[in-house]
PDBQT receptor file of N, H, CA, C and O in Angstrom, charges set to zero:
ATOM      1  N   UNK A   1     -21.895  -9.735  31.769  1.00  0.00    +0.000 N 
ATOM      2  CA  UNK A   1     -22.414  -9.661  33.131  1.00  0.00    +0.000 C 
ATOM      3  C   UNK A   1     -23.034  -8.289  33.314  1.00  0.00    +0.000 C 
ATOM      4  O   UNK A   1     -22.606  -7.220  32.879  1.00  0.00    +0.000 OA
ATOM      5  N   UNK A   2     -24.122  -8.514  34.039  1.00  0.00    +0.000 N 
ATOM      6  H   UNK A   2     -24.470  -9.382  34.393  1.00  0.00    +0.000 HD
ATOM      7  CA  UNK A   2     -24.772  -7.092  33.876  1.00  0.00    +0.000 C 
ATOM      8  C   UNK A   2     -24.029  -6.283  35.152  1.00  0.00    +0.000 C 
ATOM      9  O   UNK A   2     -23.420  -6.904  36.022  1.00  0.00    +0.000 OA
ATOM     10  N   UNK A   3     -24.133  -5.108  35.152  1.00  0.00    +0.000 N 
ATOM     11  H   UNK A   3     -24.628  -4.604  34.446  1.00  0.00    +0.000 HD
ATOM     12  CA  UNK A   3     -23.044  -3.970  35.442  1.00  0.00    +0.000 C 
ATOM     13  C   UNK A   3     -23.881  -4.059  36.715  1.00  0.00    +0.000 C 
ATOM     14  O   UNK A   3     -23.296  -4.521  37.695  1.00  0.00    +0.000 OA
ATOM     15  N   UNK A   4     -24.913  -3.760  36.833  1.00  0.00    +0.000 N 
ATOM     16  H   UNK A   4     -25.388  -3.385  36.037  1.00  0.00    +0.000 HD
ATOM     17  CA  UNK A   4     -25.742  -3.486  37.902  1.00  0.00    +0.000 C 
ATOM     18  C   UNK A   4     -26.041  -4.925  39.422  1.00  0.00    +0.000 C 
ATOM     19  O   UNK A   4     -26.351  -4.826  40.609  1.00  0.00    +0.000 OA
ATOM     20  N   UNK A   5     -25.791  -5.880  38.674  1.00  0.00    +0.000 N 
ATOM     21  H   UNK A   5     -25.539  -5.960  37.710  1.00  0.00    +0.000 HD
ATOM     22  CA  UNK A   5     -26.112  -7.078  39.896  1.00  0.00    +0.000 C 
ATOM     23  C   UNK A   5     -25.190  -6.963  41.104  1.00  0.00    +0.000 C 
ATOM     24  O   UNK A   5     -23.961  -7.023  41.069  1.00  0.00    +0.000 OA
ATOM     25  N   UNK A   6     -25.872  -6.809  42.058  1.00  0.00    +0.000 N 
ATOM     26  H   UNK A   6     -26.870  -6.760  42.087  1.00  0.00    +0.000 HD
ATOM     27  CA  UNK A   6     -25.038  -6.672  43.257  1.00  0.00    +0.000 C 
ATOM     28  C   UNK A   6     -24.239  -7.899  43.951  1.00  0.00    +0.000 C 
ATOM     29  O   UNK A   6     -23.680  -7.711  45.032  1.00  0.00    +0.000 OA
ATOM     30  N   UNK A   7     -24.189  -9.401  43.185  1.00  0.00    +0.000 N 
ATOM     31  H   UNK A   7     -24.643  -9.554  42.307  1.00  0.00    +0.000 HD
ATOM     32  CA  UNK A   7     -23.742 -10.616  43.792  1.00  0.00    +0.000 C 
ATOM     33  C   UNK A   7     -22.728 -10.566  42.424  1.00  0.00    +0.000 C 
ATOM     34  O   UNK A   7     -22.947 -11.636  41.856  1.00  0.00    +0.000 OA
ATOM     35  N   UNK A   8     -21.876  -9.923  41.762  1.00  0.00    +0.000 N 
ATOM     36  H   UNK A   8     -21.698  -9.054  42.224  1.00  0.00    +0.000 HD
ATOM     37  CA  UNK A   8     -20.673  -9.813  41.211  1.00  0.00    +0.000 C 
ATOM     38  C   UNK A   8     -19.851 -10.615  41.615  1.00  0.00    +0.000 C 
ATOM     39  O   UNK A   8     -19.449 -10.336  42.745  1.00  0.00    +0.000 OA
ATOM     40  N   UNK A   9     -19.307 -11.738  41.060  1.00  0.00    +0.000 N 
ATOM     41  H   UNK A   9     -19.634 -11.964  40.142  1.00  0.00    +0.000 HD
ATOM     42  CA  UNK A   9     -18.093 -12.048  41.471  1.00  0.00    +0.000 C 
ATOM     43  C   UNK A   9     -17.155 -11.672  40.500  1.00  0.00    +0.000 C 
ATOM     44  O   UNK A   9     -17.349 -11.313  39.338  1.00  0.00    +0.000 OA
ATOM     45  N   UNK A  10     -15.976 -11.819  41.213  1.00  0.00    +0.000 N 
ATOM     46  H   UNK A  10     -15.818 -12.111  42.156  1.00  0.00    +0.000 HD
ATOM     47  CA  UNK A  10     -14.737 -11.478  39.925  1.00  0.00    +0.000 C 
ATOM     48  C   UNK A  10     -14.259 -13.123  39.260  1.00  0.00    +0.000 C 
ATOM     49  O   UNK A  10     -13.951 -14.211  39.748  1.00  0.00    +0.000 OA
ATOM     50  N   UNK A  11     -14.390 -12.634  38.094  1.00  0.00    +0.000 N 
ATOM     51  H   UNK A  11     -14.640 -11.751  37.698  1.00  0.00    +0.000 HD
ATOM     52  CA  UNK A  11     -13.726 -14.093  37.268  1.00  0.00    +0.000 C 
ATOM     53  C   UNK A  11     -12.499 -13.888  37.256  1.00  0.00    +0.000 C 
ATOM     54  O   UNK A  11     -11.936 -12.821  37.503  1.00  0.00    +0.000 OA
ATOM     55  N   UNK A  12     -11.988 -14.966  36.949  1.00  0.00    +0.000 N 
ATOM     56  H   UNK A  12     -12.445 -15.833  36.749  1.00  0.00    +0.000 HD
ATOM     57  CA  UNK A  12     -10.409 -14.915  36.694  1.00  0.00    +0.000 C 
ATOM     58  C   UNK A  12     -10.113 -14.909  35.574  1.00  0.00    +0.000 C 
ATOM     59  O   UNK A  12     -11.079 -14.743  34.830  1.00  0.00    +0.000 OA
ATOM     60  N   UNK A  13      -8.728 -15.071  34.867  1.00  0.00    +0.000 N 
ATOM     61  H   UNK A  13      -7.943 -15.205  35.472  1.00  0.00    +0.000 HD
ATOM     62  CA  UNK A  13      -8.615 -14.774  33.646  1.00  0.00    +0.000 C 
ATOM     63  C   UNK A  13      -8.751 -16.048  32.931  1.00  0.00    +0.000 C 
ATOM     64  O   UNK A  13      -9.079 -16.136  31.748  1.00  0.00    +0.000 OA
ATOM     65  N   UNK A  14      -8.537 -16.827  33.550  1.00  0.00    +0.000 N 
ATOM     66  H   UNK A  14      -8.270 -16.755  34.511  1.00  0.00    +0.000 HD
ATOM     67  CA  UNK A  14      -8.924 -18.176  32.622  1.00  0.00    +0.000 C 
ATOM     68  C   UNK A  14     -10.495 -18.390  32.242  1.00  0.00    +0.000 C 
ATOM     69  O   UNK A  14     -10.941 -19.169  31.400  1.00  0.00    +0.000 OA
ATOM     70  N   UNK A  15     -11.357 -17.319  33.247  1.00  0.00    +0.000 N 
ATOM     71  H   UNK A  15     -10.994 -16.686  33.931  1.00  0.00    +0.000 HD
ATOM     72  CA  UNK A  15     -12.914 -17.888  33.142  1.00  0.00    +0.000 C 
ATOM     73  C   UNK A  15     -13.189 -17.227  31.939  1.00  0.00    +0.000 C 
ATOM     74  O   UNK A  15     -13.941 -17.508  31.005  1.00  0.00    +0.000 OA
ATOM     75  N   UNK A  16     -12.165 -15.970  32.219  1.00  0.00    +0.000 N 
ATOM     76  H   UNK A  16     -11.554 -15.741  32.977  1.00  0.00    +0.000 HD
ATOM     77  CA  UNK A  16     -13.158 -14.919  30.889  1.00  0.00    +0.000 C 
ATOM     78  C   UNK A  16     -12.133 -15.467  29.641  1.00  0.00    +0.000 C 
ATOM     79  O   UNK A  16     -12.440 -15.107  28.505  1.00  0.00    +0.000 OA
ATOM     80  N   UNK A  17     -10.985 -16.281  29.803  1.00  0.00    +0.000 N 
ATOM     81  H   UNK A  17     -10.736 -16.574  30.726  1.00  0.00    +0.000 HD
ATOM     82  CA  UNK A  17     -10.739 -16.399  28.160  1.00  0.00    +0.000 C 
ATOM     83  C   UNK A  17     -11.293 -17.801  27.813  1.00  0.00    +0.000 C 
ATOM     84  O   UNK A  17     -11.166 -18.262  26.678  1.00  0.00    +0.000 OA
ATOM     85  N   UNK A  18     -11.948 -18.510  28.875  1.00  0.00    +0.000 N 
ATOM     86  H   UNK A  18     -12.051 -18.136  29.796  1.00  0.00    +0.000 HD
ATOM     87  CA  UNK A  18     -12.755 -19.208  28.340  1.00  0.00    +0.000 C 
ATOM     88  C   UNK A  18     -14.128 -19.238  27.707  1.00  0.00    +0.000 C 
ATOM     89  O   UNK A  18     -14.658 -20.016  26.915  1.00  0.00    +0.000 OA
ATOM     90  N   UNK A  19     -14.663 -17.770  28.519  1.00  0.00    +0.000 N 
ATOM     91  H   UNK A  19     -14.232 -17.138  29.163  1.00  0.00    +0.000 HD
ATOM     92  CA  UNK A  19     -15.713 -17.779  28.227  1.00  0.00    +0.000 C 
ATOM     93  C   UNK A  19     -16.011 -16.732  26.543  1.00  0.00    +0.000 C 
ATOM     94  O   UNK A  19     -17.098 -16.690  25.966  1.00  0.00    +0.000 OA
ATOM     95  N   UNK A  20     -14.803 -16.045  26.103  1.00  0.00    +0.000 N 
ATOM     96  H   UNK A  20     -13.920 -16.080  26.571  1.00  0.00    +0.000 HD
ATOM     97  CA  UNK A  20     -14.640 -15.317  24.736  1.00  0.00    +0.000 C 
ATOM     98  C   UNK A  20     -14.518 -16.531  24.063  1.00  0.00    +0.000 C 
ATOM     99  O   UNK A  20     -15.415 -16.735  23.245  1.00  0.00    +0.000 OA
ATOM    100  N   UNK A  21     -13.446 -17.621  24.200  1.00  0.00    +0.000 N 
ATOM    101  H   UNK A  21     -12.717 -17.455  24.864  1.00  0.00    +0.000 HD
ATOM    102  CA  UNK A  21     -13.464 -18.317  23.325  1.00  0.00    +0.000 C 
ATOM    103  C   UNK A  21     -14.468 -19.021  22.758  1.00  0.00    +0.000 C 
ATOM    104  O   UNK A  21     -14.733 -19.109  21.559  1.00  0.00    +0.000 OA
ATOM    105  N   UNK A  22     -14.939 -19.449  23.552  1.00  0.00    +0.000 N 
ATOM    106  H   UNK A  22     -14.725 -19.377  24.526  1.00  0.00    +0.000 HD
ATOM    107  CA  UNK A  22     -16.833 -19.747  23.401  1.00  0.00    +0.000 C 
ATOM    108  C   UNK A  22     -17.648 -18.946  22.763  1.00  0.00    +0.000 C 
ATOM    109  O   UNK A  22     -18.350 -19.429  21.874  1.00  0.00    +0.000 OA
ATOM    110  N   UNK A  23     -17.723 -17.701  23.043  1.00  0.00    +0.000 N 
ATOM    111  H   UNK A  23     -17.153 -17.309  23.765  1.00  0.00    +0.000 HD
ATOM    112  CA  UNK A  23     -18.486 -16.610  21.726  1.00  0.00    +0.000 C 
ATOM    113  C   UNK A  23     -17.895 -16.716  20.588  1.00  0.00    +0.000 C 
ATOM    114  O   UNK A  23     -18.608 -16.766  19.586  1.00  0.00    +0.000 OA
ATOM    115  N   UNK A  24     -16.389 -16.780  20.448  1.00  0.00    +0.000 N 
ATOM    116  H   UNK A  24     -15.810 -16.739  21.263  1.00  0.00    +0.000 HD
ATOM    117  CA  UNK A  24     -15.925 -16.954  19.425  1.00  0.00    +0.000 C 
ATOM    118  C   UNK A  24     -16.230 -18.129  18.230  1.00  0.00    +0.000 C 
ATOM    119  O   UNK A  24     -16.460 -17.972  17.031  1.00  0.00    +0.000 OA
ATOM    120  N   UNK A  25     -16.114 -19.679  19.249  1.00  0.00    +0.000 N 
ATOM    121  H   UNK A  25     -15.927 -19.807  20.223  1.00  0.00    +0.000 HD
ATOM    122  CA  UNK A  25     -16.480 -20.178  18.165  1.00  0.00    +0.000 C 
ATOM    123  C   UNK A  25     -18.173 -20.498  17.523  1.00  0.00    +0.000 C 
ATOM    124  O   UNK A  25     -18.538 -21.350  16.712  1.00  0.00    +0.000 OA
ATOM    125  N   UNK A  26     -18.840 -19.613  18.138  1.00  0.00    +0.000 N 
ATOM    126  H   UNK A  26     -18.544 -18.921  18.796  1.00  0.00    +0.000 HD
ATOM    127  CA  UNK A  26     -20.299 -20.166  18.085  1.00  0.00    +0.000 C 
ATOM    128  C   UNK A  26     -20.554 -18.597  17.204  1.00  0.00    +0.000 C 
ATOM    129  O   UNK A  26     -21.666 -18.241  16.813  1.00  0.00    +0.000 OA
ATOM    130  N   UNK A  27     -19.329 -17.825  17.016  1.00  0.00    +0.000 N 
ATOM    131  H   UNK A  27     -18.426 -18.114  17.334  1.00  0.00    +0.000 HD
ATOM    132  CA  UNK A  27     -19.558 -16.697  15.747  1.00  0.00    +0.000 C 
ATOM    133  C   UNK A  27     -18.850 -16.992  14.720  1.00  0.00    +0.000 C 
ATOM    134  O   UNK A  27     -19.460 -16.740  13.680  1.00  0.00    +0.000 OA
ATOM    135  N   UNK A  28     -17.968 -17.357  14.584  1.00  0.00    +0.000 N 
ATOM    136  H   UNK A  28     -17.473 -17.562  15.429  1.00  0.00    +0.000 HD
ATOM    137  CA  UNK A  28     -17.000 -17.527  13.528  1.00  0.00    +0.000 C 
ATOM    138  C   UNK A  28     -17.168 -18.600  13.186  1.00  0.00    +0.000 C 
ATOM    139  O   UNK A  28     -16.788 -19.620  13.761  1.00  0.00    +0.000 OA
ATOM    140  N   UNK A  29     -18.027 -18.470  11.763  1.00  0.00    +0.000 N 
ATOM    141  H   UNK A  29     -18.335 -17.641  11.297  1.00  0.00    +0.000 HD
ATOM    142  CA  UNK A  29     -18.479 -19.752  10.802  1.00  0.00    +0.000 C 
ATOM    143  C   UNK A  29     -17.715 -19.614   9.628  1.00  0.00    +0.000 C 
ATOM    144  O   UNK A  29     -17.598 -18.520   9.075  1.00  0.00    +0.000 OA
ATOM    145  N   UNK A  30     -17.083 -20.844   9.124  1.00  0.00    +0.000 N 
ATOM    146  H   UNK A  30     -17.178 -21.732   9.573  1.00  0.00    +0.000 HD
ATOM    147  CA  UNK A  30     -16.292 -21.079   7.728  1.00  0.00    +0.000 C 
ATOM    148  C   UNK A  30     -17.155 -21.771   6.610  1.00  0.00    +0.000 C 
ATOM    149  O   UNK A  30     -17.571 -22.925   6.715  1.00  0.00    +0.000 OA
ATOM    150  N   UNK A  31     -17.288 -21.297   5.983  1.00  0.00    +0.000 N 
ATOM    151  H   UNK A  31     -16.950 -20.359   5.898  1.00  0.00    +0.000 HD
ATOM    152  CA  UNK A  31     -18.455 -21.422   4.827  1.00  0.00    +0.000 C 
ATOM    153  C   UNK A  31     -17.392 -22.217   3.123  1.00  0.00    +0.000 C 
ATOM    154  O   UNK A  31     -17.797 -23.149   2.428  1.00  0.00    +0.000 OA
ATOM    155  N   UNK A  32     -16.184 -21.507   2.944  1.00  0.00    +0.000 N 
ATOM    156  H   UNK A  32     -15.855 -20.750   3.509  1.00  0.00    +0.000 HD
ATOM    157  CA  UNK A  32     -16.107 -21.683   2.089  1.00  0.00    +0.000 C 
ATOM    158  C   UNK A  32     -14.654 -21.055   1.705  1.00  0.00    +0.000 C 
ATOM    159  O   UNK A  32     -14.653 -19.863   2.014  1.00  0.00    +0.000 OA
ATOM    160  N   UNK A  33     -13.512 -21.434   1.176  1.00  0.00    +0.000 N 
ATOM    161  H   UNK A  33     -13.513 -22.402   0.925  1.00  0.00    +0.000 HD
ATOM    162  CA  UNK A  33     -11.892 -20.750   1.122  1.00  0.00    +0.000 C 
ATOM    163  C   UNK A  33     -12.249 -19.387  -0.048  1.00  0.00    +0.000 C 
ATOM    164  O   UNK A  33     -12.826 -19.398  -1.135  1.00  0.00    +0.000 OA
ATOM    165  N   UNK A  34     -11.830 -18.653   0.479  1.00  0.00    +0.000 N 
ATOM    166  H   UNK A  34     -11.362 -18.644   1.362  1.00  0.00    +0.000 HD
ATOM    167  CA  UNK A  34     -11.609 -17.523  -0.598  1.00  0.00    +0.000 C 
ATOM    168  C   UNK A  34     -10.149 -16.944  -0.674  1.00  0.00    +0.000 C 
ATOM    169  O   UNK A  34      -9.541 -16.847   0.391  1.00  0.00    +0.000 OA
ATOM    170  N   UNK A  35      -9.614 -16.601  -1.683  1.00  0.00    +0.000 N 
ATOM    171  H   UNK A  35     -10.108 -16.679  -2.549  1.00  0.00    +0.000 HD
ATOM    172  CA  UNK A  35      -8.265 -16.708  -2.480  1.00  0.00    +0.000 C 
ATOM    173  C   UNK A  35      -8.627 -15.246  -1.619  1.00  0.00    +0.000 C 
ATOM    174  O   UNK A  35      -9.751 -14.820  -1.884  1.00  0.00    +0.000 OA
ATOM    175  N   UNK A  36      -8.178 -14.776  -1.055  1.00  0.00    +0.000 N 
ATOM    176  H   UNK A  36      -7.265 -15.122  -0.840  1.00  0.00    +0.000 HD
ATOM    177  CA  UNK A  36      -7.954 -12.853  -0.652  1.00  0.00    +0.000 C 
ATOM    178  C   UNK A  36      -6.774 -12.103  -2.022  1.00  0.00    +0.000 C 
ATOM    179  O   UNK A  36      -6.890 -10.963  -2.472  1.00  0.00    +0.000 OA
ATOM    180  N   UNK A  37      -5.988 -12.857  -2.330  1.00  0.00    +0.000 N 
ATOM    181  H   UNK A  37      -5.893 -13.783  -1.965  1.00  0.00    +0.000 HD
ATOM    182  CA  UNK A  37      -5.646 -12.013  -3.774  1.00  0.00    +0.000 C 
ATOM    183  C   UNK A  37      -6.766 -11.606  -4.698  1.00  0.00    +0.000 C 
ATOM    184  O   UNK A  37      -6.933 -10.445  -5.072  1.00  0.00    +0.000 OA
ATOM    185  N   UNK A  38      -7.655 -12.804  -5.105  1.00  0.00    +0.000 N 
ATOM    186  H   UNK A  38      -7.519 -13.748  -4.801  1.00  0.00    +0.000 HD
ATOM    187  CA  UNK A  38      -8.406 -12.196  -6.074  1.00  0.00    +0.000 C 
ATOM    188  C   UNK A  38      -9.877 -11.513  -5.390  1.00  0.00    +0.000 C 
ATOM    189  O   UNK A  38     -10.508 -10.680  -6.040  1.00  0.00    +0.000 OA
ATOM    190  N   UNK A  39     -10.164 -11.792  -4.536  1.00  0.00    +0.000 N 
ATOM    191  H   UNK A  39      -9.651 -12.469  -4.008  1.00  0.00    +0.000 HD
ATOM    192  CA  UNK A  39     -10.752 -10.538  -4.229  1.00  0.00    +0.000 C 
ATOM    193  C   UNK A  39     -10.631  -9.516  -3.824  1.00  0.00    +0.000 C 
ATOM    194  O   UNK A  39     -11.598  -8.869  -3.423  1.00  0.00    +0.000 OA
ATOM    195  N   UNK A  40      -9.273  -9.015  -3.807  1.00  0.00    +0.000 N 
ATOM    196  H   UNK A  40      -8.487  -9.540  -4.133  1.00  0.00    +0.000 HD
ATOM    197  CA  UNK A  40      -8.907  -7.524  -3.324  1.00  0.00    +0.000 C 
ATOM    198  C   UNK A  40      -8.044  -7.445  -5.037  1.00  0.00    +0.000 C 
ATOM    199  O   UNK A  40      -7.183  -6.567  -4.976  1.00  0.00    +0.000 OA
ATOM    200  N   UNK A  41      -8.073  -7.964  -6.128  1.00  0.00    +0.000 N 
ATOM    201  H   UNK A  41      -8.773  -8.677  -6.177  1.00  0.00    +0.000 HD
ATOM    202  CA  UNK A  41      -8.070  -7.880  -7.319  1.00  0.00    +0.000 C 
ATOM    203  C   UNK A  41      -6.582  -7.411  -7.329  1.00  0.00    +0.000 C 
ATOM    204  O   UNK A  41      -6.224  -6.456  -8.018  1.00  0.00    +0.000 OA
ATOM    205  N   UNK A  42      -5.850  -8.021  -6.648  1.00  0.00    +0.000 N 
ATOM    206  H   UNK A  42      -6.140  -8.797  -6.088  1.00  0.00    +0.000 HD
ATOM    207  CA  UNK A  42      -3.693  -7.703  -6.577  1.00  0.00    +0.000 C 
ATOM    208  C   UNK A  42      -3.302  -9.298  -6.957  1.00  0.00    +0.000 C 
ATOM    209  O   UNK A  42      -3.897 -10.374  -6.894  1.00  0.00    +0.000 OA
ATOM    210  N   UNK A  43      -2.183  -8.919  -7.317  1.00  0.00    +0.000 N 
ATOM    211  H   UNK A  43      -1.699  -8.045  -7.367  1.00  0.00    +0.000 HD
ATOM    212  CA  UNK A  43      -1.358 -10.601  -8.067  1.00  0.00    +0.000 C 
ATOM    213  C   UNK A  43      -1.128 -10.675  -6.630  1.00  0.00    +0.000 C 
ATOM    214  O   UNK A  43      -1.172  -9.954  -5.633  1.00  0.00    +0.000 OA
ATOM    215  N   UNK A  44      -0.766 -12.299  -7.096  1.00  0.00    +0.000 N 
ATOM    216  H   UNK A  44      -0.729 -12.885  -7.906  1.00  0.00    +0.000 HD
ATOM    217  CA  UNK A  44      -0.648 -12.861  -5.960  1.00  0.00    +0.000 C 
ATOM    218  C   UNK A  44       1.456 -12.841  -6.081  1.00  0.00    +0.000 C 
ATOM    219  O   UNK A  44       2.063 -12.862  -7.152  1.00  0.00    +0.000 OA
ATOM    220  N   UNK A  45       1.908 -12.813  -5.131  1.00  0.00    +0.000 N 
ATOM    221  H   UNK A  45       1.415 -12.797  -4.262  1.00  0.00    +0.000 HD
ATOM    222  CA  UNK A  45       3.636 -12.546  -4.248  1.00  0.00    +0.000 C 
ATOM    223  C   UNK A  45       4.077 -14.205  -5.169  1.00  0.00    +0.000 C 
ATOM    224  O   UNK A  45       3.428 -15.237  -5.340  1.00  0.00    +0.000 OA
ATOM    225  N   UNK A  46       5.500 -13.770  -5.599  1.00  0.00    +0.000 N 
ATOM    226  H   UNK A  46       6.027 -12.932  -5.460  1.00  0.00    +0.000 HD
ATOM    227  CA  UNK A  46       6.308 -14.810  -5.886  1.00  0.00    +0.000 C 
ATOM    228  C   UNK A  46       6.766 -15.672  -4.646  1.00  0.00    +0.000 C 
ATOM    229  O   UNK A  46       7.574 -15.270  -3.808  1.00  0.00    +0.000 OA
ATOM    230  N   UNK A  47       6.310 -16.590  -4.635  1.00  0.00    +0.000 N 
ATOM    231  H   UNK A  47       5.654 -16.917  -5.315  1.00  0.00    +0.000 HD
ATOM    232  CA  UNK A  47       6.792 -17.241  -3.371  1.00  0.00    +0.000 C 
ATOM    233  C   UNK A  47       8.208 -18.568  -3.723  1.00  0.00    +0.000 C 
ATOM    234  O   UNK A  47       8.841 -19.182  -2.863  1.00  0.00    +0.000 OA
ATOM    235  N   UNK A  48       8.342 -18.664  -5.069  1.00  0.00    +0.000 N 
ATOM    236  H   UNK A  48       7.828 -18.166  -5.767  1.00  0.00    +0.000 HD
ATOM    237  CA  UNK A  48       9.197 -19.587  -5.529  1.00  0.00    +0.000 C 
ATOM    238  C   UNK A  48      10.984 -19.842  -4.441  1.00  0.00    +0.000 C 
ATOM    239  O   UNK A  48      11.755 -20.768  -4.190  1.00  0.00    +0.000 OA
ATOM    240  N   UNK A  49      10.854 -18.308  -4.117  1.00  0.00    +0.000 N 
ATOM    241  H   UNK A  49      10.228 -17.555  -4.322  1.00  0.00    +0.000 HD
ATOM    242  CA  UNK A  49      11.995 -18.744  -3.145  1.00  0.00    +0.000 C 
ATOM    243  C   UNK A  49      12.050 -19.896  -2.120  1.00  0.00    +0.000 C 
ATOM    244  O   UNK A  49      13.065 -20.553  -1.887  1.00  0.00    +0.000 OA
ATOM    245  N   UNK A  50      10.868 -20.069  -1.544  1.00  0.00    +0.000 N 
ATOM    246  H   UNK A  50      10.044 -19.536  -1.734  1.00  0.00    +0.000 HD
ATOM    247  CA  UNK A  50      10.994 -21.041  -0.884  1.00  0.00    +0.000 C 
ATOM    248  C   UNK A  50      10.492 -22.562  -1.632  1.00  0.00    +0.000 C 
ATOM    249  O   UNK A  50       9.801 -23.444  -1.122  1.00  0.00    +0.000 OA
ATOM    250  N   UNK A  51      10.934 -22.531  -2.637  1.00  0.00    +0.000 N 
ATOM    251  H   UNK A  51      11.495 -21.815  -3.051  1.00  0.00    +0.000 HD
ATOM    252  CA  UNK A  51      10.976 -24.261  -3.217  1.00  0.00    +0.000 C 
ATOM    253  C   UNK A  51      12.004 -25.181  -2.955  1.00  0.00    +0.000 C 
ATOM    254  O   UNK A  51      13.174 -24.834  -2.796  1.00  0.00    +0.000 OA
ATOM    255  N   UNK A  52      11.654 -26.214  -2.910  1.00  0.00    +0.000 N 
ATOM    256  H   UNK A  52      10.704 -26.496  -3.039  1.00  0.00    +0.000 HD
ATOM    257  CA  UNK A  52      12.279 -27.011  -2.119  1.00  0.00    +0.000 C 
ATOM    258  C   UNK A  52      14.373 -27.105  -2.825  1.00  0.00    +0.000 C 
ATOM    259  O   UNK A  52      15.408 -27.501  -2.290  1.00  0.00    +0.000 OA
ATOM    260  N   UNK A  53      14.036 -26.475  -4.271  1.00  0.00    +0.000 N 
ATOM    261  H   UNK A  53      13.195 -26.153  -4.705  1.00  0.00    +0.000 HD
ATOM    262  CA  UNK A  53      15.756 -26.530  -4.845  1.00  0.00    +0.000 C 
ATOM    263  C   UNK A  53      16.070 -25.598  -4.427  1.00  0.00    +0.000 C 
ATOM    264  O   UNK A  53      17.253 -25.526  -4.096  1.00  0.00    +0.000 OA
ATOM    265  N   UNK A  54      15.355 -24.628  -4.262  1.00  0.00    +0.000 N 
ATOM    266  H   UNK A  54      14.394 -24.686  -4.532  1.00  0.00    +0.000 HD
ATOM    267  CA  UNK A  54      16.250 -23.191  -3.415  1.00  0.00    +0.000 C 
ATOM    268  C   UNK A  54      16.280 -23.515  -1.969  1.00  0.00    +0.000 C 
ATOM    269  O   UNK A  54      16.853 -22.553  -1.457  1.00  0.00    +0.000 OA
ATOM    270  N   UNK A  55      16.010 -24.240  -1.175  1.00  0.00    +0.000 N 
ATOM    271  H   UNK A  55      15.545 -25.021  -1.591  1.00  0.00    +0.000 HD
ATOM    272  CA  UNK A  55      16.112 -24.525  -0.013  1.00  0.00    +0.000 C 
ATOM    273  C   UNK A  55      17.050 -25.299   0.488  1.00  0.00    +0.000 C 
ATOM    274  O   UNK A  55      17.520 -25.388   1.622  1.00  0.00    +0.000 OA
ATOM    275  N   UNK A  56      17.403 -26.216  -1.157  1.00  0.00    +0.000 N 
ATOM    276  H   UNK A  56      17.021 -26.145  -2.078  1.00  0.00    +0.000 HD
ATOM    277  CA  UNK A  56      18.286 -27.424  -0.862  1.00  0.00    +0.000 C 
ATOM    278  C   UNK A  56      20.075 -26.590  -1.195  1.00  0.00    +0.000 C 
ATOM    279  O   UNK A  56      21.182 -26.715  -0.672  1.00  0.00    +0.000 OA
ATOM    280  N   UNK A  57      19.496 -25.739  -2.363  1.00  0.00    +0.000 N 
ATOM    281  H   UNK A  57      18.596 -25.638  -2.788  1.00  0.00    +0.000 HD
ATOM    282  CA  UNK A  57      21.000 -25.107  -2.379  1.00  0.00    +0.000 C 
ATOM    283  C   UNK A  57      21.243 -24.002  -1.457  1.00  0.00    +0.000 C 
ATOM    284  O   UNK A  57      22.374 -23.528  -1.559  1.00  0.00    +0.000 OA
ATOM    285  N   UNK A  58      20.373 -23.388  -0.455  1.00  0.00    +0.000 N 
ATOM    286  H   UNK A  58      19.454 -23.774  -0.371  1.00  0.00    +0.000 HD
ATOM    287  CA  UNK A  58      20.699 -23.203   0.411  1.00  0.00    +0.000 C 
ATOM    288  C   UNK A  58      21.759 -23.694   1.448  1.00  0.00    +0.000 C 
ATOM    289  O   UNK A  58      22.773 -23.184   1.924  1.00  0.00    +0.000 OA
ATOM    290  N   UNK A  59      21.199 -24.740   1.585  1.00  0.00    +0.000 N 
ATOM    291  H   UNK A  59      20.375 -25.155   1.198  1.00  0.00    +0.000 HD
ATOM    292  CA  UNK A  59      21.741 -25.799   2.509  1.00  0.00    +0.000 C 
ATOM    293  C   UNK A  59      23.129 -26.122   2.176  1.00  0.00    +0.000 C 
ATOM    294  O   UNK A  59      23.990 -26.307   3.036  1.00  0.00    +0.000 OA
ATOM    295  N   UNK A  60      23.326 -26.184   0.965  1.00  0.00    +0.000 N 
ATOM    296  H   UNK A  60      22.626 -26.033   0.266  1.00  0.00    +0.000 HD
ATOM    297  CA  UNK A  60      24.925 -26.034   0.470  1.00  0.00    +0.000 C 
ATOM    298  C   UNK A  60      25.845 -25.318   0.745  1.00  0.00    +0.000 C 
ATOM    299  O   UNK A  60      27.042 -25.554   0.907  1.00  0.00    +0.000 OA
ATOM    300  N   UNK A  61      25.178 -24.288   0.804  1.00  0.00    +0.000 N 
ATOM    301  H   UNK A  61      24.206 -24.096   0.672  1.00  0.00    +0.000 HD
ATOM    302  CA  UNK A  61      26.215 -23.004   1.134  1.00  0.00    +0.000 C 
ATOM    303  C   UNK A  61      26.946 -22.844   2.956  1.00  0.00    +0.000 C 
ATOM    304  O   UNK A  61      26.545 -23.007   4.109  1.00  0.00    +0.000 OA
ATOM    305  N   UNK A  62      28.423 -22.365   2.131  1.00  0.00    +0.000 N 
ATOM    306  H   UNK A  62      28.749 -22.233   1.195  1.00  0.00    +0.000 HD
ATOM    307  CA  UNK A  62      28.891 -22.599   3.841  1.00  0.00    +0.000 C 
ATOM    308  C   UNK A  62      28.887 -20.970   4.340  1.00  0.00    +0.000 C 
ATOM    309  O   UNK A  62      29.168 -20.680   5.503  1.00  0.00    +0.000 OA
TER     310      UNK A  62
């Protein structure tokens, strides 16, 4: 909104997070998945803890 117009109204907060969300999605284009491990060239985190037998013997335990 230009700073200068003298017929200003005040939006509310729902107008203006409607109206970001709207810039948002008409900027943020998905083109294509990229792995972020290998392009920041770091191994990728053991995540095996959460497999489903470590989850289940979890569940065992009192």
């Amino acid at each position: 909104m230009k700073l200068g117009s003298e017929d200003r109204r005040v939006l509310s907060k729902s107008e203006i997070d409607a109206r970001v969300n709207q810039m948002l999605e008409c900027s943020i284009i998905s083109e294509e998945v990229i792995d972020v491990f290998d392009a920041m060239g770091i191994q990728r985190p053991e995540i095996s803890i959460l497999s489903e037998e470590f989850l289940e013997e979890i569940r065992g335990i009192k």
